[in-house]
C-alpha positions as CSV (number, residue, x, y, z in Angstrom):
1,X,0.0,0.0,0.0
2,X,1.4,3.5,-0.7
3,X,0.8,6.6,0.8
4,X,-0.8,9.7,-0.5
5,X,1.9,12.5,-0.9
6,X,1.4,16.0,-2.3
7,X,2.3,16.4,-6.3
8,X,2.1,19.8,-7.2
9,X,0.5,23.4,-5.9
10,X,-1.5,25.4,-8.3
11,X,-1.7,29.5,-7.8
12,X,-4.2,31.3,-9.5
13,X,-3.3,34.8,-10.8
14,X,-5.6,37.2,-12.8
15,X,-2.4,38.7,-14.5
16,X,0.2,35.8,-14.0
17,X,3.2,38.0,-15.9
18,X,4.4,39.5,-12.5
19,X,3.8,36.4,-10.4
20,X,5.9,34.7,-13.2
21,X,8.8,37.1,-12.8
22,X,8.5,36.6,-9.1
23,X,8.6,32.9,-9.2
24,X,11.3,32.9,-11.7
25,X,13.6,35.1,-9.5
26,X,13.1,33.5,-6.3
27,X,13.3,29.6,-7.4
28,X,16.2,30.4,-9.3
29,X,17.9,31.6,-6.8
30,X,17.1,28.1,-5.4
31,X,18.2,26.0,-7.8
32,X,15.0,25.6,-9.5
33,X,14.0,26.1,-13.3
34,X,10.7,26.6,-14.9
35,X,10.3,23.7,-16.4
36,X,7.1,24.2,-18.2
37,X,4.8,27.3,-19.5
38,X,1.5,27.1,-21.8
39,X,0.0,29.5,-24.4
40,X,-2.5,29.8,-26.7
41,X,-1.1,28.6,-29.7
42,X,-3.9,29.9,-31.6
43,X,-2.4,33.3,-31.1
44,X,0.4,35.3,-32.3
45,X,2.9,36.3,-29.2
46,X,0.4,35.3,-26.7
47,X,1.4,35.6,-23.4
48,X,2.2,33.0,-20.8
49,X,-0.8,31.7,-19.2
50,X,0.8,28.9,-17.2
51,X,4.2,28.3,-15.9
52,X,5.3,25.4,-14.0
53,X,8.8,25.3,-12.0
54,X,10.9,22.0,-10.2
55,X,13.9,20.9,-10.0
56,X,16.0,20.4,-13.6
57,X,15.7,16.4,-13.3
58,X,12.5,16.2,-12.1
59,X,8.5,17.3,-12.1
60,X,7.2,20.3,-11.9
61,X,5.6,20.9,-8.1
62,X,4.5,24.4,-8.3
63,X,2.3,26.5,-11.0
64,X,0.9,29.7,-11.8
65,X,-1.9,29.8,-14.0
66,X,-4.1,32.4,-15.1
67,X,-7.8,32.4,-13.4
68,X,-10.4,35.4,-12.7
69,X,-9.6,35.0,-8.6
70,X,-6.4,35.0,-7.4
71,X,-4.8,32.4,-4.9
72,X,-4.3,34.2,-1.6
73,X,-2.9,33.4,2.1
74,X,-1.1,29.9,0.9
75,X,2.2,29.0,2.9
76,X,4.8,27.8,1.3
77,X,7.8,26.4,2.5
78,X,11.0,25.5,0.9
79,X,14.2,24.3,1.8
80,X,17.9,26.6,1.1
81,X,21.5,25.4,0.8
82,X,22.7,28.2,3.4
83,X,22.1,31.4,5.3
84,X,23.5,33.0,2.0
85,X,20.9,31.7,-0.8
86,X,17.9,32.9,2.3
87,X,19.2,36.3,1.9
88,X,19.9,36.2,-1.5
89,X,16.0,34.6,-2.1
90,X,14.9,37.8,0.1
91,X,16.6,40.5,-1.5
92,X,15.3,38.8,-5.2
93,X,11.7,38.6,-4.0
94,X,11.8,42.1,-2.7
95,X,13.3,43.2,-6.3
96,X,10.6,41.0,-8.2
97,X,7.5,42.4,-6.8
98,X,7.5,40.7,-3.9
99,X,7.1,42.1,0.1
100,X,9.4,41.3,2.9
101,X,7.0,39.3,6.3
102,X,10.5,38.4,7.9
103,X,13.3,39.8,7.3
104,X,16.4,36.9,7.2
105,X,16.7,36.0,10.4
106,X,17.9,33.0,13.2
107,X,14.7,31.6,14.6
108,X,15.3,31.1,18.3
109,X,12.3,30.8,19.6
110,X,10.4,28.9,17.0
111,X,12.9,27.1,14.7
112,X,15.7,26.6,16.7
113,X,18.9,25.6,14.2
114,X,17.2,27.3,11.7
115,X,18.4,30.9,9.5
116,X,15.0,31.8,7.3
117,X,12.8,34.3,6.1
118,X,9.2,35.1,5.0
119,X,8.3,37.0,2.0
120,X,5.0,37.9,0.4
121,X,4.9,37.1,-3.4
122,X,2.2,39.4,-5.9
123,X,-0.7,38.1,-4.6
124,X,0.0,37.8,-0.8
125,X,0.9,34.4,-0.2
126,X,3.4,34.0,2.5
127,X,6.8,31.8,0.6
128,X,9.2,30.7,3.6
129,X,12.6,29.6,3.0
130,X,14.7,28.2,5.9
131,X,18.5,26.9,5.9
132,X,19.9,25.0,8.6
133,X,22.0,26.7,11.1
């Protein structure tokens, strides 16, 4: 018998172009590519309606795609190298449309052995990334 495990996470954005950008910047700096993006192929330099990112060898876990509401309040947390890719994640975010929650940080009280930080993507949905210590 296997167990269920989560596949992928789908964002909904009204104008995905900006939540793109943001995605593109911030799981870069993380080692992830976008591995996937859709358009309407009936149309002449359409713009990307869905974008997919994961690591180079392997599937897709996270997507933007475009829909009339826009995904709000998700958490997401993902894992860094180092102290050094946290900040460097913060200061991309920031720079990419993005807001800071936390700014790079030791967590003492919460997540002992861990160096992280909270920022806000386009649409307000809180993307943590935490290194060990």
């Amino acid at each position: 018998m296997s167990c269920a495990r989560l596949d992928h996470v789908s964002l909904g954005a009204p104008e995905p172009a900006a939540v793109i950008d943001f995605y593109d910047a911030v799981l870069g700096a993380l080692g992830l590519v976008r591995l996937d993006e859709l358009v309407d192929e009936e149309e002449d330099d359409a713009a990307v309606e869905a974008a997919a990112w994961g690591p180079a060898d392997g599937r897709a876990f996270l997507w933007v795609v475009t829909a009339p509401t826009p995904t709000t309040g998700l958490h997401v947390r993902l894992r860094a190298q180092d102290s050094a890719q946290v900040e460097l994640v913060h200061r991309l975010a920031v720079r990419h449309g993005g807001r800071s929650h936390s700014a790079p940080r030791r967590w003492t009280l919460y997540r002992r052995g861990e160096f992280g930080t909270s920022v806000l993507d386009p649409l307000a949905n809180i993307v943590e990334v935490v290194a060990p210590e």
